[in-house]
C-alpha positions as CSV (number, residue, x, y, z in Angstrom):
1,X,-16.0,21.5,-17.2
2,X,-12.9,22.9,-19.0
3,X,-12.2,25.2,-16.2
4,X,-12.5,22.7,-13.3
5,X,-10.4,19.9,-14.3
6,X,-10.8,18.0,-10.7
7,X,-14.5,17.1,-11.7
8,X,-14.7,13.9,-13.6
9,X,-17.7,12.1,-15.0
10,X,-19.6,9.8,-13.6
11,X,-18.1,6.9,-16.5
12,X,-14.7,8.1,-15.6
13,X,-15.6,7.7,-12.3
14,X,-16.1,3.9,-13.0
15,X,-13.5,3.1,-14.8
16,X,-10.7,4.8,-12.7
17,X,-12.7,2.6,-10.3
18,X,-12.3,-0.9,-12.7
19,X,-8.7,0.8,-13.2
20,X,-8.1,0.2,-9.4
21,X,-9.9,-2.9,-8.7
22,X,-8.2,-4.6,-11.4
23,X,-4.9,-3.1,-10.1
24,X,-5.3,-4.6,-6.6
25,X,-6.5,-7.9,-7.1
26,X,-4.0,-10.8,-7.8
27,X,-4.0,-12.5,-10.7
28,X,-5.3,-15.8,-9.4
29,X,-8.5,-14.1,-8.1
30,X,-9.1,-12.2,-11.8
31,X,-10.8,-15.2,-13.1
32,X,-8.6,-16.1,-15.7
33,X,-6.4,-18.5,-14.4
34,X,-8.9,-21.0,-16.2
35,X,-8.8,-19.2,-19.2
36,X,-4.9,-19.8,-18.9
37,X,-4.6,-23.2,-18.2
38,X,-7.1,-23.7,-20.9
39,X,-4.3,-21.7,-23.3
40,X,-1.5,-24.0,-21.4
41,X,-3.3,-27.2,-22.5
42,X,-3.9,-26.5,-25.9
43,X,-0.4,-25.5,-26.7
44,X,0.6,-28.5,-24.8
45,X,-1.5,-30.3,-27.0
46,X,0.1,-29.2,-30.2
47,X,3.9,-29.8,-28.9
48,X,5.2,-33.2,-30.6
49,X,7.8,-34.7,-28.3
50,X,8.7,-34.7,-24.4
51,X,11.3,-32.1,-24.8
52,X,9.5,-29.3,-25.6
53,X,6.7,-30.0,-23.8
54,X,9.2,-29.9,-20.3
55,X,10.8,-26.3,-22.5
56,X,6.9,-25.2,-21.7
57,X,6.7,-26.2,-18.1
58,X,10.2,-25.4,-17.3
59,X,9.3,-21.5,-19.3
60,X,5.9,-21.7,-17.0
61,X,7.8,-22.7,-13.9
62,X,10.6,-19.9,-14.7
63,X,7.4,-17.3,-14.2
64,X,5.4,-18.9,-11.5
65,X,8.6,-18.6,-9.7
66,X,9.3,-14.9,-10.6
67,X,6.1,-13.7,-9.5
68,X,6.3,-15.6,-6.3
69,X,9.5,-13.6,-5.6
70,X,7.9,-10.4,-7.0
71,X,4.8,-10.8,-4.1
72,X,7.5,-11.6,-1.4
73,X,9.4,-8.6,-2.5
74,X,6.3,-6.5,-1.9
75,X,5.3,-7.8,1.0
76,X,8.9,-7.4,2.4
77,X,8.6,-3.6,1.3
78,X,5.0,-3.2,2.3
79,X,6.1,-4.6,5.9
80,X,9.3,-2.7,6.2
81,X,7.4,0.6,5.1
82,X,4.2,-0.3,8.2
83,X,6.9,-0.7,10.5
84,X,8.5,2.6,9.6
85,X,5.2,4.3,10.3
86,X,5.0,2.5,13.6
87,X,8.3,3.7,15.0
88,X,7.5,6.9,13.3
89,X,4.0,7.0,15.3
90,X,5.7,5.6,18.8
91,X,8.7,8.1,18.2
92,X,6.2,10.9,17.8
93,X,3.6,10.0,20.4
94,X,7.4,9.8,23.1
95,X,7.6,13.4,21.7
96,X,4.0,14.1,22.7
97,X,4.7,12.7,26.1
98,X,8.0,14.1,26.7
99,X,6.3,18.0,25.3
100,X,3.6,17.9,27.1
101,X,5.6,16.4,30.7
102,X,7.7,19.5,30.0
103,X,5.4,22.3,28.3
104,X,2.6,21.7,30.8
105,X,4.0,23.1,34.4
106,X,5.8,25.8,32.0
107,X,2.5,26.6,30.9
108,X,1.0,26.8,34.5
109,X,3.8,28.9,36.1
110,X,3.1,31.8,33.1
111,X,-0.5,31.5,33.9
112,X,-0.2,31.8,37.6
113,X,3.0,34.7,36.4
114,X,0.1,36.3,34.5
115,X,-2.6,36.2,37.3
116,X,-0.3,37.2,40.2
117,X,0.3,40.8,37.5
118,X,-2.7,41.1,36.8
119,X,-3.7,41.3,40.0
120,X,-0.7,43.5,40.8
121,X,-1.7,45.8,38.0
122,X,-5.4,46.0,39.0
């Protein structure tokens, strides 16, 4: 397998495909969100008075709110880059159109040019 490095194993098959699926789903839908709030609780359990208690939800609030602005940020890009490709496809597909209104009776005239000579020639 040395020489054909594109070829991967069947186990690095699956975990390139774990890699992925873990890459792709959001954190809520990973299944530990539970396992965090059960973390959140206990340390909430172990803080002694009010103000460090609200430190921890105003630290926890500080993320929740930074990955809330990280997801719109993506989804900003992610929709600015679709509608890219879409003018990009209806700029191309006008090109098409425009090519083909103008190629087409080019076309025809050579092919009627190069019947007419050949019949000349013959």
């Amino acid at each position: 397998m040395a020489h054909e490095p594109w070829i991967i194993s069947d186990e690095e098959k699956q975990d390139y495909a774990d890699l992925l699926r873990r890459s792709i789903l959001p954190p809520e839908t990973s299944g530990a969100q539970e396992t965090r709030d059960t973390l959140t609780e206990c340390v909430r359990s172990y803080l002694d008075n009010d103000d460090a208690r609200n430190f921890l939800e105003a630290i926890i609030r500080s993320y929740e709110l930074e990955i809330e602005s990280l997801i719109s940020q993506y989804k900003t890009i992610n929709a600015e880059h679709l509608l890219s490709h879409v003018r990009e496809t209806d700029r191309m597909t006008a090109l098409t159109g425009y090519l083909k209104d103008t190629a087409e009776p080019a076309m025809e005239k050579l092919i009627r040019s190069g019947e007419i000579l050949g019949c000349v020639v013959s």
